[in-house]
C-alpha positions as CSV (number, residue, x, y, z in Angstrom):
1,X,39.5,-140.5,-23.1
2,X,43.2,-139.4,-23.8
3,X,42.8,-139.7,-26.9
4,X,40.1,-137.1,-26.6
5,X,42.1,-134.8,-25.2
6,X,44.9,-135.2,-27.6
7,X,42.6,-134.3,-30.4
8,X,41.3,-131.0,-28.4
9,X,45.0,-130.2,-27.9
10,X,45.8,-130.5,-31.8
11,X,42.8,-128.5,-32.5
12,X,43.5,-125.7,-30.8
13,X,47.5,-125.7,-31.7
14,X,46.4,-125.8,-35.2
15,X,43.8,-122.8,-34.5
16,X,46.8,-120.6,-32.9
17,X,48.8,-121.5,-35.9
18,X,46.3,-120.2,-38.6
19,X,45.8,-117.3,-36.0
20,X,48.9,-116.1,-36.6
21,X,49.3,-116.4,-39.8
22,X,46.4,-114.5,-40.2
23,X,47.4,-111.8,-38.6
24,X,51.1,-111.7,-38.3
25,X,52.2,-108.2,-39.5
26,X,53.3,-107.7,-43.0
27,X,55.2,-104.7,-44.7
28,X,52.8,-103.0,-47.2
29,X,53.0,-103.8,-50.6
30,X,54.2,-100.9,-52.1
31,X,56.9,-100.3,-49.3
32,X,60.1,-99.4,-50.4
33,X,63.4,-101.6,-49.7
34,X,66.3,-100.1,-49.6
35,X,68.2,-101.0,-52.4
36,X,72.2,-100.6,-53.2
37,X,71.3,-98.3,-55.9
38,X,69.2,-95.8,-54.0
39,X,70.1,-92.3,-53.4
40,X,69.2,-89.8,-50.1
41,X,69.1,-85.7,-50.2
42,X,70.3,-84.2,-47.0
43,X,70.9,-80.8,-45.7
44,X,69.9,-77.7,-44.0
45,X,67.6,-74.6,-44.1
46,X,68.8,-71.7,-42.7
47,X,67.3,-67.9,-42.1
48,X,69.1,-65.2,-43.3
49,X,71.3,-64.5,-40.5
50,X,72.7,-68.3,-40.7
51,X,70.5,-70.1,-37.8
52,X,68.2,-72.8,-38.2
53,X,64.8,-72.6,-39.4
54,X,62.6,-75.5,-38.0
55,X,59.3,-77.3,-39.6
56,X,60.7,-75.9,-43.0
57,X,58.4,-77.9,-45.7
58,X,61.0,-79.6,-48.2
59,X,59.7,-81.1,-51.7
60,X,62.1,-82.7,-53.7
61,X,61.1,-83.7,-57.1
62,X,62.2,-85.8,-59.7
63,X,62.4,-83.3,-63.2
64,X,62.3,-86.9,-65.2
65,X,59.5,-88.6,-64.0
66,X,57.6,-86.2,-61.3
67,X,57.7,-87.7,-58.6
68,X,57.3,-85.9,-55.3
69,X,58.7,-86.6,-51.9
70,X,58.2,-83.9,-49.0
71,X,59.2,-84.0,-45.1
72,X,60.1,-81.2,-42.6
73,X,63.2,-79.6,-40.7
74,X,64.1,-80.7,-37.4
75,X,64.8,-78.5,-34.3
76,X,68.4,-78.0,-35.9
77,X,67.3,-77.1,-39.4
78,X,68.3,-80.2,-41.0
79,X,66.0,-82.5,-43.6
80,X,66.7,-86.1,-44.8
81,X,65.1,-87.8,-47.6
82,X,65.9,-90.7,-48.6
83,X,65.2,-93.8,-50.5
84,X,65.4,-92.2,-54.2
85,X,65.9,-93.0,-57.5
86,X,69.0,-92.0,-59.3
87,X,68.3,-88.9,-61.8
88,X,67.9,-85.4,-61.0
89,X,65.9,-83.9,-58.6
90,X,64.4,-80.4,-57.4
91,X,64.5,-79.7,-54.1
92,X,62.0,-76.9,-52.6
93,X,62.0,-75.4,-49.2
94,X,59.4,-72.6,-47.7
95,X,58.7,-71.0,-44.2
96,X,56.5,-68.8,-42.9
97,X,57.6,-65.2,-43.9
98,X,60.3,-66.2,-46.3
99,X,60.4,-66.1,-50.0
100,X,60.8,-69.9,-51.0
101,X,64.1,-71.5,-51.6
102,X,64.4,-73.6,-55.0
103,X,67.4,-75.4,-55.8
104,X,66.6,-77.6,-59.7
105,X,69.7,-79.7,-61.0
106,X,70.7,-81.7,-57.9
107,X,72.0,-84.8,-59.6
108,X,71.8,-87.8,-57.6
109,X,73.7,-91.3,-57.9
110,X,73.8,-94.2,-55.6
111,X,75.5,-94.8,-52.8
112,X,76.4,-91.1,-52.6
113,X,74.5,-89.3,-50.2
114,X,73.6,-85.4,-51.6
115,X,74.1,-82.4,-48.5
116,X,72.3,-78.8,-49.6
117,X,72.3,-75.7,-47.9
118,X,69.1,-74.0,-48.3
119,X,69.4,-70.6,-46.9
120,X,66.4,-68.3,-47.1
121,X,66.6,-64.4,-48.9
122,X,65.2,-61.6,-47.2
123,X,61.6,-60.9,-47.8
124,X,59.0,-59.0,-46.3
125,X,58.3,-59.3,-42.8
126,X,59.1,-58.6,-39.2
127,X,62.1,-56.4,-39.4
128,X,63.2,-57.4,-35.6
129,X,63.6,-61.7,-37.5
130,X,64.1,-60.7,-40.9
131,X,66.4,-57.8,-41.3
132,X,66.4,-53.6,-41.7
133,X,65.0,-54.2,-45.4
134,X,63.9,-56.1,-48.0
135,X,65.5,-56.7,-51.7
136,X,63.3,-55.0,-54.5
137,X,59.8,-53.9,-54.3
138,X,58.3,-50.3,-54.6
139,X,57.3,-47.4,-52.2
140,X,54.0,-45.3,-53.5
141,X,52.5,-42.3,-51.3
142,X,49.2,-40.6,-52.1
143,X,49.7,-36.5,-52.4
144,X,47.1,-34.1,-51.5
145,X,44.0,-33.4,-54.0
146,X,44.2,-29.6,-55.1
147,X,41.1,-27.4,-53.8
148,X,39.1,-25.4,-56.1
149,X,39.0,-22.6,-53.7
150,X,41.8,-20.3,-52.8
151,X,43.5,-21.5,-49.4
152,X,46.1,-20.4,-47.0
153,X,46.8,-22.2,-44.0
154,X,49.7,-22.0,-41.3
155,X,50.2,-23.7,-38.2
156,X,52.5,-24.0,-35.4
157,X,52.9,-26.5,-32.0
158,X,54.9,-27.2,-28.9
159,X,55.6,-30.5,-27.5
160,X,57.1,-33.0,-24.5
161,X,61.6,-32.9,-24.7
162,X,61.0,-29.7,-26.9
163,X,59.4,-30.7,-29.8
164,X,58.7,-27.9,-32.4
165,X,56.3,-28.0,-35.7
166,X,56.0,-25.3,-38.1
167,X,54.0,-25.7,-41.3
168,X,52.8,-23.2,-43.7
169,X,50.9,-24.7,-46.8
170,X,49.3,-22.1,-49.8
171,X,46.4,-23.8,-52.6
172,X,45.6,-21.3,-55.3
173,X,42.9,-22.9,-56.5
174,X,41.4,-22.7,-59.6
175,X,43.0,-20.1,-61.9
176,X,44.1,-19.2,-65.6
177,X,41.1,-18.1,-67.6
178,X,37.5,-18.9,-67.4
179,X,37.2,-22.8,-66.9
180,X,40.5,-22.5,-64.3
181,X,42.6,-25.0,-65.5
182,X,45.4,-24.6,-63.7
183,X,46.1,-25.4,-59.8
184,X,49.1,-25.0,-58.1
185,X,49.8,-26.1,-54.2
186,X,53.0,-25.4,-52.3
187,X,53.8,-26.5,-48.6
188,X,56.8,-26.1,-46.1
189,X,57.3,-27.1,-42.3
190,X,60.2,-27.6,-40.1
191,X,60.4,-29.8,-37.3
192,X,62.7,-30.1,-34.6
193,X,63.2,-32.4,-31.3
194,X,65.6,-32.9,-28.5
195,X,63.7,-36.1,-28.0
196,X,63.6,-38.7,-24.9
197,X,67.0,-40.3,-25.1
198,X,70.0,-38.2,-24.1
199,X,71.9,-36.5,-27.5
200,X,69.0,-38.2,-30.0
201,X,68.0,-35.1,-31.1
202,X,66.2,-35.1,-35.1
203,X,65.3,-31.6,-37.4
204,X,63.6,-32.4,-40.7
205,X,62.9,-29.5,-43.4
206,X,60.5,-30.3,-46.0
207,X,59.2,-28.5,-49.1
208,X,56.8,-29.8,-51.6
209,X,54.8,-28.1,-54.6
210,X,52.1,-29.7,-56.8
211,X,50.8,-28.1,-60.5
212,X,48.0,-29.8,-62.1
213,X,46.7,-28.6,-65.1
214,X,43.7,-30.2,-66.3
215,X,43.8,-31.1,-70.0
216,X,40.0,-32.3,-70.4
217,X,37.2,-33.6,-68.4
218,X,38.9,-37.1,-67.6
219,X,42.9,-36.2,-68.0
220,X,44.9,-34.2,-66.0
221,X,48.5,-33.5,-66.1
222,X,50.3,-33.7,-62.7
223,X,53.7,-32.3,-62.1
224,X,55.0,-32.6,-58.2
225,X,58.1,-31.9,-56.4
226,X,59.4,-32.1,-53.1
227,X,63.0,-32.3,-51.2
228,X,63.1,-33.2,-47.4
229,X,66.4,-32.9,-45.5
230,X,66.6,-35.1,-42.2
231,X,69.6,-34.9,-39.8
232,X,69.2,-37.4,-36.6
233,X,71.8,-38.6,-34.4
234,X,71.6,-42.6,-35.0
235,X,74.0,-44.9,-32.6
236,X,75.2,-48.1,-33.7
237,X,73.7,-50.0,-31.0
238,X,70.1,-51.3,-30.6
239,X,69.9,-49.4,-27.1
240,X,71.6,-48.6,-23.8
241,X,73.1,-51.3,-21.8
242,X,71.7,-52.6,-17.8
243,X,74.9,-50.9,-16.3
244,X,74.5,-47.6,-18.5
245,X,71.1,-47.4,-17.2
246,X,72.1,-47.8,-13.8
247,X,74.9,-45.1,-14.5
248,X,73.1,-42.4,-16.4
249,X,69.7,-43.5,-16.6
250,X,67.4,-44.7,-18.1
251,X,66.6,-42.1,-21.1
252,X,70.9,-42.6,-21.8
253,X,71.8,-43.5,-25.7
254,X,74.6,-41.1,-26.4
255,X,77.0,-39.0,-24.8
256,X,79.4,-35.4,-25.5
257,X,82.1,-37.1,-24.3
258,X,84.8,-37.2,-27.8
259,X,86.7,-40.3,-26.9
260,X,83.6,-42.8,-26.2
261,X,82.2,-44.4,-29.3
262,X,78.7,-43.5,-28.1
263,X,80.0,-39.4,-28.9
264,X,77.1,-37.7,-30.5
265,X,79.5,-36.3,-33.2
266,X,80.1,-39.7,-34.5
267,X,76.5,-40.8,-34.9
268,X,75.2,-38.1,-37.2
269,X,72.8,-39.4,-40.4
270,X,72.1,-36.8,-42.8
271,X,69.4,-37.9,-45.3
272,X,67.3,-36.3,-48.4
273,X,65.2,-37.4,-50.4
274,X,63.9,-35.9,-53.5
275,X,61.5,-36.0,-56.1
276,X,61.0,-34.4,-59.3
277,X,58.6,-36.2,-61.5
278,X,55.4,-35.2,-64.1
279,X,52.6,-37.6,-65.4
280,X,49.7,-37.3,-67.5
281,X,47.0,-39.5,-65.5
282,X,43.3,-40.1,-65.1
283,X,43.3,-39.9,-61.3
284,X,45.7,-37.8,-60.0
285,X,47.6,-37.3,-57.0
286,X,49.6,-40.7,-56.6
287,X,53.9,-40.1,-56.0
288,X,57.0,-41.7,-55.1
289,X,59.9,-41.1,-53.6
290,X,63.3,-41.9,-53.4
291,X,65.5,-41.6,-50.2
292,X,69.8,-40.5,-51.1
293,X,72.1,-40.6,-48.4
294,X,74.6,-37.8,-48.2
């Protein structure tokens, strides 16, 4: 009878054994040690304005054999990957609403741990994240069509902190022999505002004219022109402060007084822009324009 139980105890002792050995966790095969000769790419990705930019994507490649390793920021905008070959890599980092980052030639050796910088460049986007503007790109604005009927048309309104519009605008319409080639367009207006905020007062003064002259049935040549002058009173701050408010109110921005930095005087923008091109085109009536501080 003991010697029963001895060979149930045996058993099932020799049944645990193969258990775990079964089962006992293993690192996958194609797990990565790390190695005396392995290399790491740290660093940090950064907006514009210096801070840190979290869940950046980060792909750094290998330019020898191609192969790709990614991960993300952290809360304080820095990445680590490690575990690398020695060579040289291409390290990759993109956000939402920023042009991607490349850095290619990051040489690394072993033992010596790489530390980037990846800052993003402004791009389009949110001005109130990004910044006041972007670097390169176009502006295109659409012009009036000409009428082929002669039109004059004047207008004038009234508004809220004694706003003021004037606009006069004259279309010859077809003229110059008996197919009427030739259509000129000119148009003026003047506006001027006190506005809300105290001393942010704006006049603008415009004047554009448009010739068209239509060379056959599908091309017309376009010649446009147009200057706008825009004086405003622009502060260097965002907006009024809690205790300005609670001193002057709550429409305060600027003041008269010459000695405070917030002096009307000292916050004048004068602006025009101008434009004097001419095209030959198939559809008329597309422009640009360029803005010139003086």
């Amino acid at each position: 009878m003991e010697q029963g139980r001895k060979s149930v105890r045996w058993c099932v002792v020799l049944s645990a054994a193969l258990f775990m050995v079964a089962f006992w966790p293993t690192a996958p095969a194609d797990a990565q040690t790390p190695t005396a000769d392995m290399a790491t790419i740290e660093g940090s990705v950064l907006d514009p304005d210096g801070k840190a930019v979290v869940n950046a994507a980060v792909v750094v490649r290998n330019t020898l054999t191609g192969d790709v390793r990614a991960t993300v920021s952290d809360p304080g905008g820095h990445f680590v990957v490690d575990l690398l070959t020695v060579g040289a890599y291409e390290v990759e980092a993109s956000a939402p609403g920023f042009a991607a980052n490349r850095r290619g030639g990051v040489q690394v050796s072993a033992g010596k741990p790489i530390s980037l910088t990846l800052m993003f460049d402004r791009s389009p986007g949110s001005a109130s994240t990004i910044g006041p503007s972007t670097y390169g790109g176009s502006v295109n604005f659409l012009s009036r069509n000409l009428g082929s009927k002669p039109m004059l048309r004047g207008s004038a309104s009234y508004g809220s902190f004694n706003t003021r519009l004037l606009d006069a605008e004259f279309d010859s319409g077809r003229f110059g022999g008996s197919d009427g080639r030739s259509r000129p367009l000119v148009d003026v207006h003047q506006m001027e505002s006190d506005g809300y905020q105290t001393y942010n007062w704006q006049r603008r003064n415009a004047f554009s004219a448009k010739y068209q002259y239509a060379a056959s049935e599908k091309t017309a040549v376009t010649a446009f022109a147009s200057v706008i002058d825009l004086r405003s009173n622009t502060p260097n701050q965002k907006g009024s402060t809690r205790a300005q408010v609670e001193q002057f109110g709550d429409n305060f921005l600027l003041t008269d007084d010459p000695v405070s930095p917030l002096y009307f005087g000292y916050n004048l923008t004068c602006s025009t822009a101008t434009r004097l091109p001419a095209s030959a085109r198939r559809r008329p009536g597309r422009t640009c324009r360029r803005p010139v501080m003086c």
